[in-house]
N, C-alpha and C positions, 0 to 999 in steps of 0.2 A: 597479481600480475599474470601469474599462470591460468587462473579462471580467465581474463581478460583474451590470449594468446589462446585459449580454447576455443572461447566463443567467435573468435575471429578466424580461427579454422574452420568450424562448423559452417559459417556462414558460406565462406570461398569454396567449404565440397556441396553445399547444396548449389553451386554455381554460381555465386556473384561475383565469380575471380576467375580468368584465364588461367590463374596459376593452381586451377584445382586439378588437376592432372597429375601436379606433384606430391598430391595426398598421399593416393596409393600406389606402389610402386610397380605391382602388376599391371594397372590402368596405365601408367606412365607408359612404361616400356611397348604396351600394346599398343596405344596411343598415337606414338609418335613412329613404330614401325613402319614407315609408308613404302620400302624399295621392295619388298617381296618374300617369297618363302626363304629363300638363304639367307636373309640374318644379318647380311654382310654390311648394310647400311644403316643399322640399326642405330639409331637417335639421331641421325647424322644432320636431318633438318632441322633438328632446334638446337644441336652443336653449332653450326653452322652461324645461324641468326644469334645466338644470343653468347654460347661459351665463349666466342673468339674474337668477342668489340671491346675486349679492355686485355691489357696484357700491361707488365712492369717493365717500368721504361729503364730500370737498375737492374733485371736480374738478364745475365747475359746467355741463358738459354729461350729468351722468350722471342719468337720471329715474328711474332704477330705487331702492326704496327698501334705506336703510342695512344693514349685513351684521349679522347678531344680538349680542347680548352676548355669545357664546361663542368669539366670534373674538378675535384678539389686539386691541390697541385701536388707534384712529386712528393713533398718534404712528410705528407699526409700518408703516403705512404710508406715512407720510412719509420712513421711512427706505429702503423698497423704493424710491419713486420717485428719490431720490436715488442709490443705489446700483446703479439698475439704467440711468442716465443713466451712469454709472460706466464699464460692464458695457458700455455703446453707445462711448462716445467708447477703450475701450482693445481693442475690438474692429477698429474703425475702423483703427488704429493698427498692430494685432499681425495680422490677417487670420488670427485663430488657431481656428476654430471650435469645436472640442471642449473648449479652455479656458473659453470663451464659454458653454457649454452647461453646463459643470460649474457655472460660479460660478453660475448663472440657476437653477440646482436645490439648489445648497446657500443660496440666498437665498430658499427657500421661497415662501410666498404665490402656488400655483399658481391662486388664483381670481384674482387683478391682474395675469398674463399680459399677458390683453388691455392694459393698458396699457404692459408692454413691447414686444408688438407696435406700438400706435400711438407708441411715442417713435422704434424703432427706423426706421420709416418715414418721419415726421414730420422727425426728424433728417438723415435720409439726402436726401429732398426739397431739401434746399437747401445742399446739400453737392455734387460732381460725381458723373461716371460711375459712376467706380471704387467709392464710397461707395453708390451707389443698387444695383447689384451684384450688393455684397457682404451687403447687406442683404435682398435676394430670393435669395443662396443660401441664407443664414443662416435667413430664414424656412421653407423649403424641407427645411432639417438639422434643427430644432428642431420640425416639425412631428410631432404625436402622439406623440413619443417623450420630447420633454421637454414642449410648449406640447400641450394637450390640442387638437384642433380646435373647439370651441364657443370656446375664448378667440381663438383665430386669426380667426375669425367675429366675431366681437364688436369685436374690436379691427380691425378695418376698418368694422366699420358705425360704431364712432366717427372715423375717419377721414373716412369719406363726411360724415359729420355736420358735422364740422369744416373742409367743404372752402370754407364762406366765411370762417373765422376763417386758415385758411391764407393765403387770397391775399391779405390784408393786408399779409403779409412777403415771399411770394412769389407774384410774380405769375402765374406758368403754373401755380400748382398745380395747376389743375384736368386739365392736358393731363397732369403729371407724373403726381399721382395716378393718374390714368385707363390709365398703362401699369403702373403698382403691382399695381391692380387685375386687369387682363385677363394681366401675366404670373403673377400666384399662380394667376389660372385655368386656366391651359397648365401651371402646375405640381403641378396637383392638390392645392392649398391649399386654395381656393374653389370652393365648386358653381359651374357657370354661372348655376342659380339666383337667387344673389346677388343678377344684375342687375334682374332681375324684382319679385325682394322689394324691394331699395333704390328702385325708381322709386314701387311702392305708399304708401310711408310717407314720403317725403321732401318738403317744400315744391316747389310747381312751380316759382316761380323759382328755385330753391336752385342753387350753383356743383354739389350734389352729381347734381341730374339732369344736366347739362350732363355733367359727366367721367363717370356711368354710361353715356349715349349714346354719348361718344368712345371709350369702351374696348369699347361693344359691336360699333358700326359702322365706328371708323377701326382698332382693334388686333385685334378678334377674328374679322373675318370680311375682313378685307383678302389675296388670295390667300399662300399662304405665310406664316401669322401666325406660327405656331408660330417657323419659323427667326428669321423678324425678331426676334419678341420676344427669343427667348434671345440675341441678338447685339444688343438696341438699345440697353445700354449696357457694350458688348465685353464681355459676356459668353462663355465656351466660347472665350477667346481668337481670336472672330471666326470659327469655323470651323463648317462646316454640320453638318446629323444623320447627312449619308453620312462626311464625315471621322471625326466623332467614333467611327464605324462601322469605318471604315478604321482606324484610330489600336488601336481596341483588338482587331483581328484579329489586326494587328503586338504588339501586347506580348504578347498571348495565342500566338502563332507562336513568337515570342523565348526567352520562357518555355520551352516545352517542348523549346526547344533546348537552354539554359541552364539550366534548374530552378535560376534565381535567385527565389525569392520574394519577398527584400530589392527587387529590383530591378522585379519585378512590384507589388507595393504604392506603390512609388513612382510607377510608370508611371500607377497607376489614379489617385491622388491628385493628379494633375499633369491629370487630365483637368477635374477640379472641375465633375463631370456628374452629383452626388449622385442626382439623382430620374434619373438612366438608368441607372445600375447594373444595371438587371434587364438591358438586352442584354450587358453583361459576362457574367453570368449565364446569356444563351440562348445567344450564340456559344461559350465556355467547354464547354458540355455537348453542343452541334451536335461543336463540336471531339473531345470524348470520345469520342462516337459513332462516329466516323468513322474516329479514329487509336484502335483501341482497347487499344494497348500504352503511350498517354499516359494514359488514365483515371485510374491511380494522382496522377500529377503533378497534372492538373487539380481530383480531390476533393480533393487537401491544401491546394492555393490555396484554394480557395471555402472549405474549412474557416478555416483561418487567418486570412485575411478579414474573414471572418463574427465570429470570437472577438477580434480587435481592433476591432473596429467600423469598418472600412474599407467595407463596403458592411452596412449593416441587414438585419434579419429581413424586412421587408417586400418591399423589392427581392429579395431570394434569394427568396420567394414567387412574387414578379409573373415574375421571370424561368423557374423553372419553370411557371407557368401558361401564360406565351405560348407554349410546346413543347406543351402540354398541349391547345392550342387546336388548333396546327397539325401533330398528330402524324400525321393520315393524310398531308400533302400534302408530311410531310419524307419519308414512307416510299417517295416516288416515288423518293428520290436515294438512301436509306438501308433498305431493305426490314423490316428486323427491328428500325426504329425505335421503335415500343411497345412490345415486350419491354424494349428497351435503357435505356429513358428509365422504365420503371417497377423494373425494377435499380437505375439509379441514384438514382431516388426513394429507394427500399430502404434504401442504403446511407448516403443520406445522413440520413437519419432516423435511423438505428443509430448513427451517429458521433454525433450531436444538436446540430448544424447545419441543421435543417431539420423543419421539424413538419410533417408530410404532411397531420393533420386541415385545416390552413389553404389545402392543394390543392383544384383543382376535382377531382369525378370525371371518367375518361375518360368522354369519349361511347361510342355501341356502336359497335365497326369493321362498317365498310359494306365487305363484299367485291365489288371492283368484278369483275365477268368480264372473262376476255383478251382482250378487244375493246376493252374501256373503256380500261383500263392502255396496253393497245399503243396507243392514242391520244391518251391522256397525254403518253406518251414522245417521241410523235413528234411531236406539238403541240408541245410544250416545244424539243427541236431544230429544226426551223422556223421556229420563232421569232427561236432565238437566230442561226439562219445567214443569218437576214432583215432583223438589224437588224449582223449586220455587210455585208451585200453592197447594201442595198436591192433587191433584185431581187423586186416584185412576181409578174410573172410566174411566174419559179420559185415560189414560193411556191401561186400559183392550180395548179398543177401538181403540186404536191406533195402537198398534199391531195386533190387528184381522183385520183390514185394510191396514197393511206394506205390498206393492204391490208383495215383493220378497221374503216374509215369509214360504211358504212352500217350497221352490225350497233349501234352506239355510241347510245344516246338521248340525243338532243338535241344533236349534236357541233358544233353551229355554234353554241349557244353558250356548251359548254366551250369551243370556241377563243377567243371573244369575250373574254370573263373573263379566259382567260389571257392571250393577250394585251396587253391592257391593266393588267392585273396584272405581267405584266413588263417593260412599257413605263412604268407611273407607279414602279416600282424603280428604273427608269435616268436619262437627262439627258434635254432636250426635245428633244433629236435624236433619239432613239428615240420618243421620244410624238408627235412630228408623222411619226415611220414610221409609226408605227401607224395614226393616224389616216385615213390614206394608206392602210395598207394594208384598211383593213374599208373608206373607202370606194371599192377597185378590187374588193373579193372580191365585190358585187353579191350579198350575202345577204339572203335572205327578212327585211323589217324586222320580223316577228314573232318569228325567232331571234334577233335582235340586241337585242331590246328584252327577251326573256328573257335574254340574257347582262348588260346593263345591270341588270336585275331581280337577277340571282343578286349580282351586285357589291357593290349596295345591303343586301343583306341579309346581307350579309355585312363590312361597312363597319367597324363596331364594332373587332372583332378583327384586321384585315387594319392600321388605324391605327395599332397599338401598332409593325408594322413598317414602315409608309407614314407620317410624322406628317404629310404636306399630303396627305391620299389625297382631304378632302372638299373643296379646290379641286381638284386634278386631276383627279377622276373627276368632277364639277361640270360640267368645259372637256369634256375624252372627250364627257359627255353633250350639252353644247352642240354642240359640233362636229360631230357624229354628224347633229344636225338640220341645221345649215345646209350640210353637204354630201349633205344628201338620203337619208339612210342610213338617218334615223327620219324620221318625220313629227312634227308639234310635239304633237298629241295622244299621242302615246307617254311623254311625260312625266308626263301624268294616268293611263296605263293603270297606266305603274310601279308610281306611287304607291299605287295601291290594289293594282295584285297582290302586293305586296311589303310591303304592311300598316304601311306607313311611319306614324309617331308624331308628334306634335309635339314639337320642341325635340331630337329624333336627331338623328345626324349623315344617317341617311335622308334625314331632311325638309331638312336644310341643303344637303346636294348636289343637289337637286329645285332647291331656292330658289335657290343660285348661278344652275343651269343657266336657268332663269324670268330670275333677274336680266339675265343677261349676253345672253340671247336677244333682251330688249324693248329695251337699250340703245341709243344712236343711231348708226349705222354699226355695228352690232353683226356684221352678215356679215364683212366686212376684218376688224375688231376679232379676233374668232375663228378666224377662216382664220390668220390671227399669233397665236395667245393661246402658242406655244410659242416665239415671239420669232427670232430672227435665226441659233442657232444650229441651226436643224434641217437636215435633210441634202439636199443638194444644192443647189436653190435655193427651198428651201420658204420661207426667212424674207425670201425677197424682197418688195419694194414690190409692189402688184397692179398700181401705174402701168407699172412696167418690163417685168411680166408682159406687160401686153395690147400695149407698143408690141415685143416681141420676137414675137406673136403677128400684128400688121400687117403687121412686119417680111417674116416667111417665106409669109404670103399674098401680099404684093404680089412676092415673088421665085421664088414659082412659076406665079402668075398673068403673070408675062413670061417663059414660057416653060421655069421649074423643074421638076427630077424628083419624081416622086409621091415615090420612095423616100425623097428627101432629105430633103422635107416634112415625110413621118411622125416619121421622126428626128429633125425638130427640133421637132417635139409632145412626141415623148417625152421628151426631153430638159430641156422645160421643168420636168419632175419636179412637174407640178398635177394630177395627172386629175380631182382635183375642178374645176378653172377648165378643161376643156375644151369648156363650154357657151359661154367665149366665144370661142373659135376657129369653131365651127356658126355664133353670134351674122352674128359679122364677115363670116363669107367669105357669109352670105344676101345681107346688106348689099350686098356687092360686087356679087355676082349679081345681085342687082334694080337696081340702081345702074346698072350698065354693060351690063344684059341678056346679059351673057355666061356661059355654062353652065359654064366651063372648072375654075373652084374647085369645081362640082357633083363631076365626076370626084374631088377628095382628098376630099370627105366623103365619099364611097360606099365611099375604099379605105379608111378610117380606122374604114368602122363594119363594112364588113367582113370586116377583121384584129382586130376589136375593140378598136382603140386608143382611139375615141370610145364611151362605152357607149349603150346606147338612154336610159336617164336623163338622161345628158347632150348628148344629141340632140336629147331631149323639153326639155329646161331651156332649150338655148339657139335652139330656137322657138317658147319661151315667150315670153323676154327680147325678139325680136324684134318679138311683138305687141302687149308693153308699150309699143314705143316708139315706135308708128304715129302718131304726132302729132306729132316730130319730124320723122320720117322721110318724110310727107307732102310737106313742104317742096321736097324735093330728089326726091324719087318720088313723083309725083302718083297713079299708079295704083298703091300701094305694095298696097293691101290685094288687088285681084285677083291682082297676082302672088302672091301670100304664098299667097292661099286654092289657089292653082295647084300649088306648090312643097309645100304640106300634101300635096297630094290624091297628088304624086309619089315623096313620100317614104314615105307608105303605101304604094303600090305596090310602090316596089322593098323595103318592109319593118325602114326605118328606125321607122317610126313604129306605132303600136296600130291598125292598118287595121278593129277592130271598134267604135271609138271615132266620133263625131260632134265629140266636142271634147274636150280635150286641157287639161287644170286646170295654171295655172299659181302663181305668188306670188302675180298681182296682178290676176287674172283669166283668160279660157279663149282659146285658142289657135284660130280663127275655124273 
């Protein structure tokens, strides 16, 4: 029966069904988007035609009028809602899902869906974890294959509806609901749309705007949604998007040792990651590529698969499309990768496991010149030999020696990109390197803010293998300003160079980066947004920072080695916080009128361990704080205008400059 149910898929996505649209859930939603860039009307024409011609003539929140005489009669519907409470409580029980999906189709009345959606929900709400779950995977398995998506849609906008008759019985409905809601949206159940259309038509005091708000603001835009959600009621048995990544490299590995099948189906089924299937799918075929004496093994998996209903048509689609996306940037690792992947398309469409019309077409291959390539290449190992050594320097060396470096357009902010493209792949010890490392490389902020540009516009696609890419690259882009790398107007340049939209992920990683910028302590805040694990002592307190910075001024101010000093600059692993070490040791110097700390700024800027940025920042900081500092240095400002005039000279400072713009005003 389920080969049967396959093969009548297949058929409907190579198009012999109007209803092939429902296949894939990306296609669907793009599909039907017909009102424009904002989102706002997003399904609303095939809501319209088809969710809203049958409603229940018994349930007394339904306004839509009675379904025609041609339907079977009311009494038939009181046995669906019966049976299909059934169908919920032996679900619950069996965690059997394909059983679950069979009885729900041999119970017919595919237009009252929707109302096994909202029991299934409704029930599950006041029930535990385990049960809330298993009913978001449930929804998730049943989606357009058995529950059409207009019912799916419907049967949450009676949910919203119902969300003050809910908290009658249960009191958090609203919060519960609200994570209902924003995980179908991480699952590609629900446009994000949704939220937009339910706040238009819902009473203002209604419990239903409240949980719209809490699923837009506390589930969907909180950094890391995606993972929380899928783990907020132990879902993926707790484990993140990189294990579940890990997990199926291993059975796909195992496999090809063993060409156990039995044992590979089991492995996939034990992961119960239905809507991620497609990376089964792209690591599987990465795999092919690569071993190409497994190929054999790997298409009999995906076929087999495919014909038990172990992973959907849909997922084998999406999962070759994301190869399809990124087939120049795998041919870096695998050269004759679009040949190999449009083979394997081939073959798999000839077995009939795969309908290639439901493929994107390739884009055109862009041949890059041996200049570009070779810097690619060597981008890419730099990288990787920088985030195991941290060794900035080598790094600034490495590149000023890439043999193909200037011949390359635009290579500062290829690097950029990548960069932080394989810095937001790894842990936050790697993203606070990065961070680190563009702001020591002292690039042109016009290259940088074209590499952020490229990122942006490319956000879409890069997500399907990044699922937090719009907090990460959100933080990259905040950070990038508060360590002086962008300037804050580079956030409005982006945005228009890169033709950002409303309601993209464009525009949401713009809007983090805004958010998180105007916050309060938002500097500290940011300097940590990669938290306590980053490398060395980046996720240190800044308190501990500055009194380890005291520390080694006041220990060579009584007589310390230059050398020492620098070393213990460097050491502190901030070169963004080296504005406050200039800060301090000014401080000193006007303080005590002694020149002696004059001598390690001079060696510090010209070994360039201090950069002129951070030169320029921390006698900025200095003139910010002439109103304290008056106190204790009465003539603080002539010394200062003194110490300006000599730091130009010896060319610390923009000697063609009058004044010197800082945060909070200009520098005398």
């Amino acid at each position: 029966m389920i080969l049967n149910r396959e093969v009548a898929m297949h058929k409907v996505q190579c198009g012999q069904s109007a209803t092939a649209i429902m296949l894939d859930r990306r296609y669907y939603i793009m599909l039907i988007n017909v009102s424009g860039p904002d989102g706002k009307d997003t399904w609303s024409g095939l809501l319209d035609n088809e969710a809203d011609n049958f409603s229940d003539p018994k349930d007394l929140n339904s306004e839509e009028e009675r379904p025609s005489s041609s339907l079977k009669p009311s009494l038939d519907l009181e046995e669906f809602k019966k049976r299909a409470r059934v169908i919920i409580e032996e679900y619950f029980t069996t965690d059997d899902i394909m059983s679950t999906a069979n009885e729900l189709k041999d119970l017919g009345f595919p237009s009252y869906h929707h109302y096994f959606v909202k029991k299934l929900v409704s029930m599950a709400m006041d029930m535990h974890d385990r049960e809330k779950e298993m009913s978001s995977v449930l929804l998730s398995t049943l989606y357009a294959e058995f529950i059409d998506p207009p019912q799916v849609y419907k049967g949450f906008c009676k949910l919203v509806e119902s969300a003050d008759d809910l908290s009658v019985d249960i009191p958090d409905a609203a919060n519960v609901l609200a994570i209902f809601v924003a995980r179908a949206i991480v699952d590609e159940i629900l446009p994000p749309a949704f939220l937009t259309k339910q706040l238009e038509t819902l009473p203002p005091e209604s419990k239903g705007i409240e949980l719209i708000k809490r699923a837009s603001k506390s589930y969907l835009s909180a950094p890391r949604h995606t993972e929380n959600l899928l783990r907020k009621w132990g879902g993926s048995k707790n484990i993140t998007v990189n294990d579940v990544k890990i997990r199926i490299n291993d059975l796909l590995m195992e496999y090809i040792v063993s060409g156990d099948k039995a044992e590979a189906r089991r492995c996939i089924k034990d992961l119960n990651v239905h809507f991620f299937h497609h990376e089964i799918v792209k690591q599987a075929l990465i795999l092919a590529m690569e071993r190409r004496s497994a190929e054999g093994l790997i298409l009999d998996l995906l076929k087999v698969v495919h014909e038990e209903g172990a992973i959907n048509a849909s997922q084998i689609s999406k999962g070759f499309n994301r190869l399809i996306d990124h087939v120049d940037d795998l041919s870096l690792d695998i050269p004759s990768a679009r040949n190999l992947l449009q083979l394997l398309i081939s073959k798999a469409a000839s077995e009939g496991w795969l309908c290639a019309s439901s493929l994107r077409s390739f884009g055109k291959q862009v041949e890059d010149d041996i200049a570009t390539k070779n810097f690619k290449v060597n981008a890419t190992s730099i990288i990787k030999e920088y985030f195991l050594t941290g060794d900035v320097l080598e790094v600034i060396s490495s590149l000023e020696t890439v043999k193909y470096f200037p011949a390359v357009a635009q290579p500062n902010a290829v690097f950029v990109k990548k960069l932080i493209t394989s810095a937001m792949e790894r842990k936050n010890r790697e993203k606070e390197m990065a961070s680190i490392l563009l702001s020591s490389l002292r690039l042109p902020a016009e290259d940088v803010a074209l590499g952020f540009r490229m990122l942006i516009e490319s956000v879409e696609d890069a997500a399907l293998d990044i699922p937090a890419i719009v907090e990460d690259l959100g933080m990259f882009l905040a950070r990038a300003v508060v360590d002086e790398v962008l300037p804050p107007s580079s956030l409005d340049e982006v945005e228009v160079a890169a033709c950002v939209i409303r309601e993209s992920m464009g525009a949401k990683v713009l809007q983090l980066s805004r958010s998180a910028l105007k916050a309060r302590l938002s500097g500290e805040r940011i300097l940590r947004c990669w938290g306590s694990s980053g490398a060395g002592t980046m996720g240190s307190d800044i308190n501990d920072v500055k009194d380890k910075i005291i520390k080694l001024l006041e220990e060579f101010d009584s007589g310390g080695d230059v050398r020492e000093a620098c070393r213990c600059i460097k050491e502190l692993g901030m070169p963004f916080f080296h504005h406050e070490v200039v800060k301090k040791a000014l401080v000193v110097i006007m303080e005590k009128k002694n020149d002696h700390l004059w001598g390690l700024l001079r060696e510090c800027c010209s070994i360039g361990l201090i950069t002129p940025d951070q030169m320029l920042k921390g006698f900025g900081r200095v003139a910010d704080g002439f109103d304290d500092l008056v106190l204790d240095v009465p003539d603080v400002e002539e010394q200062f205008r003194m110490y300006v005039e000599r730091a130009k000279r010896e060319g610390w400072l923009n000697a063609s400059s009058s004044a010197i713009a800082v945060d909070n005003g200009e520098v005398p």
